[in-house]
Structures are given as structure tokens and as C-alpha cells.
C-alpha positions in Angstrom: 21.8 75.2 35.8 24.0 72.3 37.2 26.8 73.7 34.8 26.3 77.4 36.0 26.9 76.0 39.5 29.7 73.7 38.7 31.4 77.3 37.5 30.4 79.1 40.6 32.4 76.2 42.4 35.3 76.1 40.0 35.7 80.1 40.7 35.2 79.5 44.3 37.7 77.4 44.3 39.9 79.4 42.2 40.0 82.6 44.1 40.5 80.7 46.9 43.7 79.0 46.0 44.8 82.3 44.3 44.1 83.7 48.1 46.2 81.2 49.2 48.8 81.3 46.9 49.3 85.3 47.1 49.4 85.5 50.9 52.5 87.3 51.3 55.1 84.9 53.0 57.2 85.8 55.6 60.5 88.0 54.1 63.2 85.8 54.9 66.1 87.9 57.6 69.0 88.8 56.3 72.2 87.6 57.7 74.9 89.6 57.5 78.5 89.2 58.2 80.7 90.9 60.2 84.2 90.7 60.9 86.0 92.8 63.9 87.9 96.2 62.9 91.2 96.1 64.5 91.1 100.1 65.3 88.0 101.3 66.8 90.2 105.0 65.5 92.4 105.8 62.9 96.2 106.9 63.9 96.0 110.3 63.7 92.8 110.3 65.7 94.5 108.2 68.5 97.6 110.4 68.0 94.9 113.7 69.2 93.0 111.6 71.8 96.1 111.2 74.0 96.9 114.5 73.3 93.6 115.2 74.7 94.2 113.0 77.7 97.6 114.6 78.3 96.0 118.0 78.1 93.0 117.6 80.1 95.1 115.7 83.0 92.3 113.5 83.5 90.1 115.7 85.0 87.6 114.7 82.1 86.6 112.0 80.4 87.1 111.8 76.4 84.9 109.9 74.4 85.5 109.4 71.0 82.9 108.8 67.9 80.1 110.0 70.2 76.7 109.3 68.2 74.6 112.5 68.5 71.8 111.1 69.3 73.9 109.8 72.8 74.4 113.6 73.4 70.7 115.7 72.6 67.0 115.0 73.9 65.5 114.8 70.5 62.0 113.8 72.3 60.5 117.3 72.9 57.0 118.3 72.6 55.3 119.0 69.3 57.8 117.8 66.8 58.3 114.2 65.3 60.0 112.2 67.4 61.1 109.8 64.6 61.8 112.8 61.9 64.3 114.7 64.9 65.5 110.9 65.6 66.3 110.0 61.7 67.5 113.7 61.5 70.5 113.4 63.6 71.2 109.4 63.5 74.0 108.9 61.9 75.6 112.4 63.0 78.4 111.6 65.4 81.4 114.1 66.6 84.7 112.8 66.9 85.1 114.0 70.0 83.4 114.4 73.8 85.0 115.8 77.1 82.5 115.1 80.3 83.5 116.0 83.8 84.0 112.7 85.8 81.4 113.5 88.2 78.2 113.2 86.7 79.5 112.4 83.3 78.0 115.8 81.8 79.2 116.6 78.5 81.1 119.7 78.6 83.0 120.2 75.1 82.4 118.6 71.5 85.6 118.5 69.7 85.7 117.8 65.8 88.9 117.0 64.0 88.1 118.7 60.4 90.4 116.8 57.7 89.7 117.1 54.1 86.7 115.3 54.1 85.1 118.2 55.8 86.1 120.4 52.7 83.3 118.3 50.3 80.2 120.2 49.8 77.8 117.6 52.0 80.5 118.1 54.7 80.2 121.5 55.0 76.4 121.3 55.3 76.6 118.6 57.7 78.9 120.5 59.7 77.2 123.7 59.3 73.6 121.8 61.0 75.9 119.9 63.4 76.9 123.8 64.6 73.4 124.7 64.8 72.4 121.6 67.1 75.5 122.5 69.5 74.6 126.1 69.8 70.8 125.3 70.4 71.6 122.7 73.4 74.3 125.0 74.8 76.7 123.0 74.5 80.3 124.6 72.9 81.9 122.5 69.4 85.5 123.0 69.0 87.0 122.8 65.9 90.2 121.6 64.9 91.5 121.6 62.3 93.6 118.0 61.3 96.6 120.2 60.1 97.0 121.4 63.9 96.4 118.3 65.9 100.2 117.8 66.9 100.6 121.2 67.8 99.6 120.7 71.7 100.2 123.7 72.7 97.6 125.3 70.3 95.0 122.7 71.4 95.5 123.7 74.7 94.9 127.3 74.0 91.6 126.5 71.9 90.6 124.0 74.5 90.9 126.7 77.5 88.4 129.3 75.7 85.9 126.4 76.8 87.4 125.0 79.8 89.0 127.8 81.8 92.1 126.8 84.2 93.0 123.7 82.6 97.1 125.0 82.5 97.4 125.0 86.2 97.0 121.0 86.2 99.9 120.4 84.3 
């Protein structure tokens, strides 16, 4: 009998250093590194932003790499607010003119390059459409080949934002 209990201790003792000793420990934070980029855009999409600039007269502000997420209420009744959050995270347009006033966005703008010609481009762009068109909001796009050409940006631009010659 003593034996039977000095196993029952022994197991007790057992399960509970094994307890102990499988306790999950705290996951150890990653630190990652980081170093500044010295653009925040590329040339070519500085090149169009001050053609944006010249063209809009700064009547507008022009934000570029505008997240999404910065842009649509993805918090609406009776859908996942984390599912339409993680849906549109990393979706950003290149592009976003706002009238100074209340800083309302008025125009997306997307500068398509060849990138936009890979097949999970297209369907990116293709959802990005659908989001623009079901908050009202119009999506110009243009294509990388024409951004130099002012003039043509201007014409695109004013089937959004009527009027915008007679500032120049």
C-alpha cells in the first residue's frame, strides 16, 4: 500500500512538472528593421503628380498612395467588419483629388503600367472598379503610356471635374 502511494505521489508530481514545463511561454516580439526609402514615389509617378498639380491649379488637393481603407466606410451593418476590413487592406490607388474645403474625395486616379496587365492585376483592378462605383465615387484611369501627354489628362480629368480649363 505504501508503494501504491509513493506512485500516486511520483505521478502527482510528474504531471505537475510536465504542467509546468508545457505552459506555453510568452512568443518572443519580433524586431524588425527598417531603413528610410528615399522616394515616397517613383519618377514617373512624381513626373504625373505635378502634372496633376499644374492641371488642377490647386483648387484640389492630390494625395498619392491613398490606402483604400482611408477612402470607404467598410463598417456597415450586417457584414463582417474584419472580412470587408482584410478585403480591402492592402488595396491603395495611386491617386486622390479632394476639394480643399472639407477634404472630400472627389476623383480616384490610377496610373495603369504593365503591372496592371498580370492576371491578379486585372482582378484587383476589376474589384477596385466595383468598390468606386458602389461608393459613388468616379476612378480614372490612365494609362502610364499617356501620363506626359497633359493635355489628354486634362481632357480625361474634366469628364469628372467640369470647368477645370478656365483656371488656367
Amino acid at each position: 500500500m505504501e508503494k501504491l502511494y509513493l506512485y500516486i505521489g511520483i505521478l502527482f508530481v510528474l504531471g505537475f512538472l510536465f504542467r509546468l514545463l508545457s505552459k506555453k511561454k510568452p512568443k518572443e516580439k519580433n524586431i524588425y528593421q527598417y531603413t528610410k526609402k528615399q522616394y515616397l514615389l517613383r519618377k514617373d509617378e512624381t513626373d504625373f503628380l505635378k502634372i496633376l498639380e499644374q492641371i488642377l491649379s490647386n483648387r484640389y488637393y492630390i494625395f498619392p498612395q491613398v490606402h483604400i481603407s482611408s477612402i470607404v466606410e467598410h463598417k456597415i451593418k450586417g457584414q463582417s467588419f474584419k472580412g470587408a476590413l482584410s478585403h480591402i487592406d492592402r488595396k491603395s490607388i495611386d491617386y486622390l483629388v479632394c476639394d480643399k474645403q472639407y477634404i472630400s474625395p472627389i476623383l480616384g486616379i490610377e496610373l495603369d503600367g504593365s503591372s496592371h496587365d498580370r492576371e491578379d492585376r486585372i482582378e484587383r483592378d476589376i474589384e477596385v472598379e466595383r468598390i468606386f462605383k458602389d461608393i459613388n465615387l468616379p476612378l480614372l484611369r490612365i494609362n502610364s503610356r499617356d501620363r506626359s501627354n497633359t493635355e489628354f489628362i486634362k481632357e480625361e480629368i474634366e469628364k469628372f471635374i467640369p470647368n477645370i480649363k478656365q483656371f488656367h
